[in-house]
C-alpha positions, 0 to 999 in steps of 0.5 A: 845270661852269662851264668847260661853261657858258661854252663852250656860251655862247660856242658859242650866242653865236657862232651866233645872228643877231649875224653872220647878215647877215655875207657871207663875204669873199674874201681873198689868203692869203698863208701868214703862219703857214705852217711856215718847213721849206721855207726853213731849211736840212735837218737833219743830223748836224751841226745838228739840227732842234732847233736844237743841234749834231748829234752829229758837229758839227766846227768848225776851229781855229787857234792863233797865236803872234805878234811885232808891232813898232808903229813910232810914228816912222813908223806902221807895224805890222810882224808876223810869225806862226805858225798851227798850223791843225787841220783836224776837218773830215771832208774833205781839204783842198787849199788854205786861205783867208786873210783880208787885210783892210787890203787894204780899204784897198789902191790896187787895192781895190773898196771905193771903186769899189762906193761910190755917189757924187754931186756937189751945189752946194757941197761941204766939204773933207771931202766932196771929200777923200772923192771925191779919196782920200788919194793919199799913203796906200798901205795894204794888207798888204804880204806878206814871205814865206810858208813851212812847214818852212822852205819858201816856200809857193805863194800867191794873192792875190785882194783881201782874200783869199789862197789857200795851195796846199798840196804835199799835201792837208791830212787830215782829223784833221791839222794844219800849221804855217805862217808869214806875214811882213808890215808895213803902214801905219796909216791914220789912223782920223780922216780915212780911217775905219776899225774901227782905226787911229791919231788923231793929238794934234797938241798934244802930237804924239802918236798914240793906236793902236786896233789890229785886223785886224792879221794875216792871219787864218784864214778859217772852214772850216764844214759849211754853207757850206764855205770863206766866202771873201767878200770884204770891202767893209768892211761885213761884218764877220767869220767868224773860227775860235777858236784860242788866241794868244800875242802879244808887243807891242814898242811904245815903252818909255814906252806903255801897252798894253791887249790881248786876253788876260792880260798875262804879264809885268806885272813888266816893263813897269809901275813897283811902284806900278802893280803894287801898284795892278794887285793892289789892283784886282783885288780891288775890286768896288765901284769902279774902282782908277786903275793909271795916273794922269792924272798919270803920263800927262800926263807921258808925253806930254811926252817920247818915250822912244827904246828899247822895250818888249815887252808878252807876251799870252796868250788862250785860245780867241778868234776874234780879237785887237785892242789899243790903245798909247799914252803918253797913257792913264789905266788903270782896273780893278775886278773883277766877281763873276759867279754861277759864282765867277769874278772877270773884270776890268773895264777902261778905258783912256783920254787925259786927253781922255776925262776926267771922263766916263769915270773916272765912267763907263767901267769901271761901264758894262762891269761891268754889262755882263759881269752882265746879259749872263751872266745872260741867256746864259752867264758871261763866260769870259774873264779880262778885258774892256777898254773903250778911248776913242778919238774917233768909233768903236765897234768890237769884238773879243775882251776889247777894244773901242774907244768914243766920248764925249769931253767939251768940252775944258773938261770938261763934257758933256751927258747925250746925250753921257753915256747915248751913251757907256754905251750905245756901251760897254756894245754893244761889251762886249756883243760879246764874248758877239755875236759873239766866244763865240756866234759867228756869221757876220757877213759874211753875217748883220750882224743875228745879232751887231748885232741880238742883243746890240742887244736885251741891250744894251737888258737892261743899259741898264735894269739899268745904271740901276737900279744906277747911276742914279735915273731910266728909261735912255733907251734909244734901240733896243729899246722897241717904238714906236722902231721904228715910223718905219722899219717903216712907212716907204717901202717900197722902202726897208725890206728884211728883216732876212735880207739880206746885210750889203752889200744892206741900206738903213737899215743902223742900223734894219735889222740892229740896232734892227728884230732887237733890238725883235722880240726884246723884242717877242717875250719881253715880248707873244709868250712872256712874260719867263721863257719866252724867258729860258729858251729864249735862255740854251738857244741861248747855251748851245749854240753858246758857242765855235760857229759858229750860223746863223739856223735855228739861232736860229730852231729852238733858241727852239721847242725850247727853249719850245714856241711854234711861232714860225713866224708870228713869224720869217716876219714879222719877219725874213724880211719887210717888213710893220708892225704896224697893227691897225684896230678896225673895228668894235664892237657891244655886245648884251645878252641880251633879258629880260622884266625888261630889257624890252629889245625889238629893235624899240624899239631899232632901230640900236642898238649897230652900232658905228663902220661909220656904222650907229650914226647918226654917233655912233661910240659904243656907243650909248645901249642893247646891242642885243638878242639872244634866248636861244633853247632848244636843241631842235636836233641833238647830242643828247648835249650837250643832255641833259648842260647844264642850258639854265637855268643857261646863261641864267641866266649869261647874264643881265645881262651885255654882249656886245661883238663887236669887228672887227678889220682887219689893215691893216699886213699884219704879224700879231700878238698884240692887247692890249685895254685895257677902261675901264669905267663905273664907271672901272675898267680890264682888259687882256687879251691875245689870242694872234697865232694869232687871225689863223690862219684870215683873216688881214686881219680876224677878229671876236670877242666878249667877255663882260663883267659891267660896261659898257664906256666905252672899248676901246684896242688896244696901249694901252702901245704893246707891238708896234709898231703904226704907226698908234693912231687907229685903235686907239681906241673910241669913236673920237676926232672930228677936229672935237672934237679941232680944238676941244680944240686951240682952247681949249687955244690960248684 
């Protein structure tokens, strides 16, 4: 009965004079909770309507086994490979697709024709080194021979693509065996740039190698999109097929190699200290065992040994593989528990250049990193994961990345430095789960691994700082109000996050911290923290060691929840809008009774509101305005026979109506956070779902019933969705005059 009793009142309430002299306005609608069906791709029986794989979903495979000299007198990597391609597409294929990317870096590469450039007064040598190029660098792949059964192969060469024309078509159900033969020169990372490559000590003559996109790697063959033979600029990032690896890594005899994959014979390449020291780390978990001293390795840069060694690795089901050489690291490790029992090791490996931040820090960052992210999506798979300090850079690849944060050389470092180097470590570890397992196609879609892992990135920076720290992490991409800058900035600079990886401006803003706010957004105001952990572990669970696309991201968190989140990706990811909710306008009522003696006409322009109705008071006024309960004689027979007309009146009494407008002024809807502050000093929040935009979708009005008086309404009080503007939030609303003069006796 109570439930009945509220209803009517809000029925009787919303149809009594309070809106009467209210004119309907005419407004553009522009389909904001529109169904996003005609935009995503039509199910079928590979990628479902519901978001998960169909059940004759196939994806290809590739295995590689490979031999990889790094000549550290000249700088060269010299490889040869076998792939073992297994085509478990239902086509015949008669030609494949390789992927040469260091032809990025070849002489007749487009990369520097497409850069834009421009001259100004004065220019530094870098700059001018950036226009001039290094004319004695000649990178690229330099291809030896291509072969099947002792055959030379047919091939093609197209920039950072190569074409293998094959006798026969390629089955569906068959496999093949090829190899590649190739050498090319390492481009210095500090001065060239790049994902990898070398940085030189010049102290000590030493070279420090973060090695990747090393190989000609199988280009992805996929139902959606067949061959994704996009060229690489040296934005887009990578579609790679997972295959299983063995790689052996012949380097100078006196390195220390860090790897994708499990290190097979440790035997051979560590002394016995360093064995028992590798052991003994494996089973320490609170924290990190040093296998490699600084000591060891400041004698290591000391002298060059002149023979060799070769490091043999083994990796299971990656997509990639990368690795770092060097006589000037330190090596840590500590192994990590995760929920399903297994034990990965947390690794780092560092120059004495990194020290004392990252012995500190390092290995703690990427232990919580493998925690926080299995949580939220699967348990890491794989036996280890590497964290490798080189200047300058973040750069990701399976089991192994390469991070920023070197210390002054006296040692010491600020707390930017510090929270910069977690942060930069704990994303790229984060990689391994965006890209490398959930593996999307980042040549095409930058914000579906930057964006994600950006936001579980944001998880671990809080979780990292309530085991390891005693204070708030400051986390710089994540929180809502970060993002307010960008969103509503000049408009033809924003583009939305579903644009290609080489058309987007704002790179940084865009694919990683604009994706990652609208996914904290989204769990902590839109569907509530347990909701969308269930529903996002759902989508990493599904597409663990698959190729995912946006819809199936975007199906998979409505299967998996049951929020139509149309409106939400609509807005965020496949448009420009901000968030900017105007409370316009509020007006407070009470009902009018014999013992209030309240009396329309002795209150005449009371509780108008902020529209300039209200005598320039922009306040609730000194009294409500009435309204008259009226009995209802009208039509609906049967409801008014089953209510009882006194007691809803009685409900009524005494209480306070306050009827707040609300204008859409960013465009972007969104969910409305009310803080009420009362008389007697007392607060209330309440949330109002985004759908109250569903039927105008620039201004709705609604009223609230409240037992106590209101003193002062805030909208988004805790700044939760991004909402770029907060003057306007506010009632009563602040005088620009009385805040001048706040200013002033602050200054007295």
């Amino acid at each position: 009965m109570k439930n009945s009793i509220l209803l009517i009142v809000t029925f009787l309430v919303a149809s009594i004079a309070i809106g009467q002299d209210r004119k309907q306005k005419d407004t553009e609608w522009e389909q904001k909770f529109e169904q996003l069906g005609t935009l995503l791709p039509t199910p079928n029986v590979y990628r479902t309507a519901s978001g998960a794989p169909g059940h004759q979903y196939w994806q290809q495979k590739a295995d590689y086994k490979m031999k990889i000299v790094l000549d550290d007198n000249n700088q060269t990597i010299t490889g040869s490979e076998t792939i073992t391609y297994y085509n478990n597409s239902p086509d015949d294929l008669e030609y494949l697709w390789v992927q040469l990317d260091q032809n990025m870096r070849a002489r007749d590469s487009d990369s520097p024709l497409i850069g834009q450039s421009s001259m100004r007064d004065t220019l530094s040598a870098f700059a001018v080194f950036r226009l001039t190029g290094d004319e004695a660098y000649d990178g690229g792949f330099k291809i030896k021979s291509v072969k099947s059964a002792g055959k030379d192969m047919a091939y093609m060469i197209n920039k950072t693509m190569m074409r293998l024309d094959l006798e026969k078509p390629l089955k569906s159900g068959e496999n093949m065996t090829f190899s590649i033969d190739w050498m090319y020169n390492i481009n210095n990372r500090m001065t060239d740039g790049g994902r990898s490559g070398l940085e030189y000590f010049e102290e000590e003559d030493n070279y420090l190698y973060t090695i990747a996109q090393f190989f000609p790697r199988m280009a992805v063959y996929i139902d959606n999109e067949g061959w994704q033979n996009k060229q690489f600029l040296g934005r887009g990032e990578f579609a790679l097929t997972f295959g299983d690896y063995e790689v052996d890594l012949t380097v100078p005899s006196d390195f220390i190699v860090g790897a994708t994959g499990v290190l097979q014979n440790p035997k051979e390449v560590l002394t016995e200290e360093q064995m028992e020291r590798f052991e003994q780390a494996k089973k320490s978990y609170d924290e990190p065992v040093i296998i490699v001293t600084e000591k060891e390795a400041k004698k290591n840069e000391k002298t060059k040994a002149t023979g060799t060694k070769t490091w043999k690795f083994k990796a299971e089901n990656v997509r990639d593989y990368g690795f770092c050489a060097s006589r000037k690291f330190i090596w840590d490790a500590m192994a990590v528990k995760l929920e399903n029992g297994s034990e990965p090791l947390a690794m780092s490996y560092y120059p004495k250049e990194g020290n004392p931040l990252w012995e500190e820090w390092s290995t703690y960052a990427v232990a919580q990193t493998l925690k926080t992210y299995s949580k939220f999506t699967i348990d890491y798979p794989y036996p280890v994961a590497i964290s490798v300090h080189t200047a300058s850079i973040g750069m990701e690849y399976p089991m192994i990345c390469f991070n920023y944060g070197r210390p002054q050389p006296d040692g010491s470092y600020t707390d930017r430095l510090k929270h910069g180097m977690i942060s930069v470590i704990i994303h790229e570890v984060g990689h391994n789960f965006f890209p490398m397992i959930i593996n999307s196609d980042e040549r095409q879609w930058t914000w579906m691994d930057e964006g994600l892992n950006t936001f579980v990135q944001y998880l671990t920076e809080q979780e990292f700082a309530d085991s390891y720290l005693d204070y708030e992490y400051p986390s710089r991409r994540g929180p809502a109000a970060n993002i307010v800058p960008y969103m509503s900035g000049e408009r033809g600079l924003v583009r939305p996050i579903m644009t290609n990886s080489e058309q987007i401006r704002q790179f940084g803003s865009n694919a990683y911290a604009k994706p990652a706010t609208a996914l904290n957004l989204l769990r902590t105001t839109v569907m509530g923290p347990e909701l969308f952990d269930k529903a996002f572990k759902t989508y990493a669970q599904r597409w663990a060691f698959k190729h995912p696309t946006p819809a199936d991201l975007f199906r998979t968190m409505e299967d998996a929840s049951a929020v139509d989140l149309d409106w939400f990706w609509r807005g965020w990811f496949y448009g420009t809008d901000y968030v900017d909710v105007d409370l316009a306008n509020v007006r407070w009522f009470q009902m009018q009774t014999e013992e209030n003696g309240l009396e329309t006409k002795n209150i005449k322009g009371a509780g108008q509101g902020i529209d300039g109705q209200n005598d320039g008071k922009k306040d609730f006024g000194s009294d409500p305005q009435p309204f008259v309960f009226q009995e209802w004689n009208g039509g609906f027979g049967e409801y008014r026979q089953s209510m009882d007309q006194s007691k809803i009146k009685q409900s009524a009494k005494g209480k306070n109506f306050y009827e707040l407008t609300l204008k859409n002024q960013g465009g972007l809807v969104t969910p409305i956070i009310i803080q009420w502050t009362y008389v007697d000093g007392t607060t209330e929040l309440e949330k109002i779902p985004a759908e109250i935009w569903k039927m105008d979708e620039k201004e709705v009005t609604k009223v609230f019933m409240k037992d106590k008086e209101v003193a002062k309404i805030v909208i988004d009080p805790n700044e939760m969705t991004a909402d770029a503007y907060t003057d306007n939030n506010v009632f009563p609303r602040t005088d620009e005059g009385d805040r001048f003069e706040q200013f002033k006796e602050g200054q007295d």
